[in-house]
C-alpha positions, -999 to +999 in steps of 0.1 A: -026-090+119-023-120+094+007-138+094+016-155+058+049-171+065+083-170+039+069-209+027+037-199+019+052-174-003+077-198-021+048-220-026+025-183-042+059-183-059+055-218-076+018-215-086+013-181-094+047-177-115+040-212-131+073-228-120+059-259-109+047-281-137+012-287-131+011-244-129+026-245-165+008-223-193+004-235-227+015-194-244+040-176-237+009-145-235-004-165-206+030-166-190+037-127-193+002-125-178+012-143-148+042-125-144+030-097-154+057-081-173+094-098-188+130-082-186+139-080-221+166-057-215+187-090-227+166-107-259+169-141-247+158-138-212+120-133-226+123-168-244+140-186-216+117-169-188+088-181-213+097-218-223+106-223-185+071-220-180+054-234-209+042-268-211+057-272-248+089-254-242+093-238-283+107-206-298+079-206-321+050-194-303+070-170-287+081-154-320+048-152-331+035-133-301+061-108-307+062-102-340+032-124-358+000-113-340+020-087-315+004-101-283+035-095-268+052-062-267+078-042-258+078-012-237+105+014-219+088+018-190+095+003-151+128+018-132+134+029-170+142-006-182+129-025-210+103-051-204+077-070-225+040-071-218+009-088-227-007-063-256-040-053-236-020-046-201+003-019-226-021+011-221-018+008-181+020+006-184+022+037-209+002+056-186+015+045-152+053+045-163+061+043-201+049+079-206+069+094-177+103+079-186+093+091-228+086+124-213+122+120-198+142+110-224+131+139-245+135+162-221+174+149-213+178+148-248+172+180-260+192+197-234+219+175-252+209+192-278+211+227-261+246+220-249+258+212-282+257+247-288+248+245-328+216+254-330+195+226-325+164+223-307+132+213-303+118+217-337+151+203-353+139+171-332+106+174-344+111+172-383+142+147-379+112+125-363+090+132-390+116+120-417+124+093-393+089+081-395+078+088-429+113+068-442+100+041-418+064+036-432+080+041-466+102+010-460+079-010-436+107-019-415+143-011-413+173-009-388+184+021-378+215+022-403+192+018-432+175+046-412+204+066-411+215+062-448+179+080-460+175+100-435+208+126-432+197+145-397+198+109-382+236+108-390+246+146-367+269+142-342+268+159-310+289+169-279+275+158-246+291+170-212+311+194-230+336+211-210+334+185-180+354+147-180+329+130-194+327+147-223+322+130-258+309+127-293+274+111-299+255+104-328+219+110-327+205+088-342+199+063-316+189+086-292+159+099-321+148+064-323+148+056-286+124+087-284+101+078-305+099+038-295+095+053-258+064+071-269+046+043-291+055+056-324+076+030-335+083-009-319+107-035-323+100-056-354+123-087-357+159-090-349+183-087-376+203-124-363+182-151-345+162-149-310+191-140-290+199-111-310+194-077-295+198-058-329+162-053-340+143-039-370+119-013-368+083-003-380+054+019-372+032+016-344+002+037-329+004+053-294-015+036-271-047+048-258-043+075-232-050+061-198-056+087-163-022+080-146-033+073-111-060+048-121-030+032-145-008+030-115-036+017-089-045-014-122-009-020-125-002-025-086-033-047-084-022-070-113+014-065-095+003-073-060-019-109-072+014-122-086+039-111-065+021-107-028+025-107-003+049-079-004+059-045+011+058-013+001+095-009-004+091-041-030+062-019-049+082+010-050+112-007-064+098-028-088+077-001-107+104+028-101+078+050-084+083+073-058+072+061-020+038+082-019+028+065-052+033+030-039+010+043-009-015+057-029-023+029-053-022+003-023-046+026-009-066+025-043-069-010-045-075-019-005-049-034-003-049-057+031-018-056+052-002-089+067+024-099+088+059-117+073+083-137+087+112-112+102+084-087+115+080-067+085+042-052+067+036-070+038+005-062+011-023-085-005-047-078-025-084-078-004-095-116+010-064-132-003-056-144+029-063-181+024-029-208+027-024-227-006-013-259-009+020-268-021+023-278-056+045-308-062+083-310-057+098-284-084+131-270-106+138-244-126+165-233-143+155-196-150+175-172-167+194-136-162+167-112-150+137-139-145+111-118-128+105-145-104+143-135-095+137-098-098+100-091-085+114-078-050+133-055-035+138-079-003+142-116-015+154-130+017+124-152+014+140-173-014+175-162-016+201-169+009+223-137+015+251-157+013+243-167-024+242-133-035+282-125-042+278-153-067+249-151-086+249-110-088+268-084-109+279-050-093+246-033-108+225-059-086+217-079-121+212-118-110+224-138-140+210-174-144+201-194-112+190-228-099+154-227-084+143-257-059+110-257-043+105-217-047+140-209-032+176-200-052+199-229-043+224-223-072+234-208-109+240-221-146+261-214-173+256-228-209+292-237-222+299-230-257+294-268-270+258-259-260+260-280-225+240-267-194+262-267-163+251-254-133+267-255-093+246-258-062+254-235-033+230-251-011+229-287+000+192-299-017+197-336-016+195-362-041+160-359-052+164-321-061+195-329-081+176-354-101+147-328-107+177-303-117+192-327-142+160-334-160+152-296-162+187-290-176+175-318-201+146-305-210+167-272-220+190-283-237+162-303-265+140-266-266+170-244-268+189-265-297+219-248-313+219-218-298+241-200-273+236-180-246+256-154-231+240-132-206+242-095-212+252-088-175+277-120-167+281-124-127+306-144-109+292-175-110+283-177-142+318-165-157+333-192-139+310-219-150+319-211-188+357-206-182 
């Protein structure tokens, strides 16, 4: 079997998720293309995962993408967590996760609703939807409490978990909206505050084209497997959220060749890319909480060092901002609230890598400008560097 060692996947790392400056893109579309898909669970990770590999590190272009010409979007969809994707990959991920978890959520919601005991149900849900959206295309965008102020079913409060400890009063209304975002109907529109705000607006969108599920999942491990391979079938299973069998059968699908990794364990590439690369030239990063390049795999032995991981992870196994060298984590970085990047090394990377750290934390701190950045899900290190 074909052995691709744990450097010649740092250096995949540094080419294929543009890390390395000659490997820079020049849109941020081009960048979610690369990596496929970007946590946006917190706002600002899909600008600083962006500028970190753009040639012209702006806000700008990435605003427009999201909200201009929509090439960027913003779907509910792998291991149930919010990502953004290049517009024309959105009908695979609908069909080969996004529907599943929308079919989900309505399905947890409405026995909510049940339990509640007062009489709503599933065509309550369906007409509070239809006033949701008609208010929506009405206004062309609005938050959901200018949402709630028009439309009255939007402001019912429920009981979940009645009768058991965790048992509490709900409104509805953002569960409604998260329904109907899930399923296409509506996206995120601009945020109410600046880029780093998590508060969106909201207007109408079409469903995406129906895609066959298997074939959806078999496209998506393909564009998965030539940005992230070599990896293993746990890694596949993890990062999309599907279950074990899946993972097998769109490998299978896509011929996937297996390969040999450092350690002893089966790793996956996509057929005939078996050929070494070369190493791109000496690189930094400095990429935030949840950068994919961070959170592709399930195993990341290959470029982080176990005994990093107290520091630079929350209890939920979140990574918050880390300190890339040459495709591996050697530290983590804080942004202190006069706007300064501060960062601590936990590995020993010499004075050349130090010099290549400083001029990345430079080049942040000219793109990124006045604003502040606190990670949604603060680790260790992180709190620390900021106290």
């Amino acid at each position: 079997m074909y052995r691709i060692s744990d450097e010649q996947r740092r250096i995949r790392l540094g080419r294929r998720h543009l890390l390395a400056p000659s490997a820079r893109a020049a849109s941020p579309v081009s960048v979610a293309e690369a990596v496929v898909a970007l946590h946006a669970t917190d706002a600002a990770t899909v600008f600083l995962s962006a500028c970190a590999r753009m040639t012209e590190a702006d806000i700008a272009p990435v605003e427009q993408a999201l909200y201009g010409d929509v090439s960027l979007v913003r779907q509910l969809s792998m291991r149930n967590t919010l990502f953004v994707v290049p517009r024309e990959l959105a009908p695979c991920v609908d069909a080969a996760n996004a529907r599943a978890v929308a079919a989900k959520e309505r399905r947890t919601f409405l026995k909510h609703l049940a339990e509640d005991g007062n009489g709503l149900d599933e065509r309550w849900l369906a007409d509070t939807e239809q006033q949701t959206l008609t208010a929506l295309t009405d206004r062309g965008t609005a938050t959901g409490t200018e949402l709630s102020a028009v439309v009255a079913a939007l402001r019912t409060k429920i009981t979940v978990f009645p009768g058991k400890r965790a048992e509490g009063v709900q409104g509805v209304a953002s569960r409604v909206i998260r329904i109907l975002a899930a399923e296409g109907r509506i996206r995120r529109d601009r945020p109410r505050g600046s880029w780093t705000s998590s508060q969106f607006r909201w207007t109408i969108s079409d469903p995406w084209p129906v895609e066959e599920p298997e074939q959806a999942r078999a496209d998506l491990a393909r564009r998965w497997l030539g940005s992230y391979g070599p990896a293993t079938e746990a890694d596949l299973k993890w990062w999309t959220g599907w279950s074990l069998g899946q993972a097998r059968k769109a490998l299978a699908a896509i011929g996937a060749e297996q390969v040999l990794l450092d350690g002893g364990a089966t790793g996956w590439v996509l057929p005939q890319d078996l050929d070494p690369e070369p190493a791109p030239e000496p690189w930094a990063a400095l990429l935030p909480a949840l950068d994919p390049s961070a959170m592709g795999w399930a195993d990341r032995g290959f470029h982080l060092p176990i005994a990093h991981r107290e520091a630079l992870f929350d209890r939920s196994g979140n990574i918050g901002p880390s300190v890339w060298w040459n495709g591996r984590i050697v530290g983590g970085w804080a942004q202190r609230a006069d706007g300064e990047p501060v960062w601590r090394l936990l590995s020993d990377v010499g004075r050349d890598a130090s010099a290549a750290i400083e001029a990345e934390a430079s080049r942040f701190s000219r793109w990124v400008g006045p604003a502040r950045i606190t990670p949604r899900f603060r680790t260790p290190l992180e709190r620390e560097l900021t106290a």
